[in-house]
C-alpha positions, -999 to +999 in steps of 0.1 A: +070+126-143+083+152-118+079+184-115+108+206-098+103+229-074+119+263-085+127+277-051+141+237-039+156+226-071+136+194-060+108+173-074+073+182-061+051+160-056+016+161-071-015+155-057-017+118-081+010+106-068+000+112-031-031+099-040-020+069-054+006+063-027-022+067-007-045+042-026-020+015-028-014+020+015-052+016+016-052-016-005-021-032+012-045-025+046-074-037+028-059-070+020-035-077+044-003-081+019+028-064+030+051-045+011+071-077+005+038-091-011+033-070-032+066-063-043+066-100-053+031-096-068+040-068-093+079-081-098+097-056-080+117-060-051+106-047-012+133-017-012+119-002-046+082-003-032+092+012-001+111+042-021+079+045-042+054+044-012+081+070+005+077+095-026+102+083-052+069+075-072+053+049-091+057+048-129+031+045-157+043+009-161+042+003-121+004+016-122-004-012-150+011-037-127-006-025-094-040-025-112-030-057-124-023-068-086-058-057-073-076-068-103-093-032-116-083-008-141-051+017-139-077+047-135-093+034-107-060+034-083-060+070-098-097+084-088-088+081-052-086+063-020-125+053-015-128+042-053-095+020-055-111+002-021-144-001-039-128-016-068-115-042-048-125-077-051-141-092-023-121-122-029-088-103-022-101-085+010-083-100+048-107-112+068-094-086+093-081-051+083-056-040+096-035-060+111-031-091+131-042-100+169-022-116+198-036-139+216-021-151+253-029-184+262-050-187+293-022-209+311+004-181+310+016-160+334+007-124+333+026-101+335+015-085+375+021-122+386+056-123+381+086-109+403 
């Protein structure tokens, strides 16, 4: 649910949404999924999570299936960013937050060495 911004006509945000936008950023980081991931984990397609990540919002329903996703309760994606990541199972966690790394093989060029 929305509320609308007298002076905008537009929906403002609250701070649960933000803060489970900001929960579910932190667990896609924490377990190295993409939005495509877990768009195909809770049933949705990648364009509806990225409007939902982007402020359209999640849903009550959505919440069930994200909790459902990371394997803790509904409430926990809701008490904030630190609790949702201590919720998570160790068994779901990347082995490297964050990201990936590039590695050059040692028998390429660099770079400086080229003209």
């Amino acid at each position: 649910m929305h509320m609308v911004n007298a002076s905008s006509g537009r929906a403002a945000t609250t701070s649960t949404e933000r803060g489970l936008r900001d929960a579910v950023a932190a667990l896609l980081r924490a377990t190295g999924e993409t939005q495509a991931d877990l768009a195909k984990g809770i049933g949705r397609d990648r364009t509806q999570v990225t409007r939902k990540q982007g402020g359209a919002g999640w849903s009550i329903r959505d919440l069930h299936y994200l909790a459902a996703h990371y394997e803790m309760g509904p409430a926990d994606l809701l008490r904030g960013v630190d609790h949702a990541l201590a919720c998570l199972p160790e068994r779901r966690r990347a082995e490297t937050v964050g990201g990936t790394q590039t590695t050059i093989p040692a028998d390429q060029p660099s770079a400086k060495g080229k003209r």
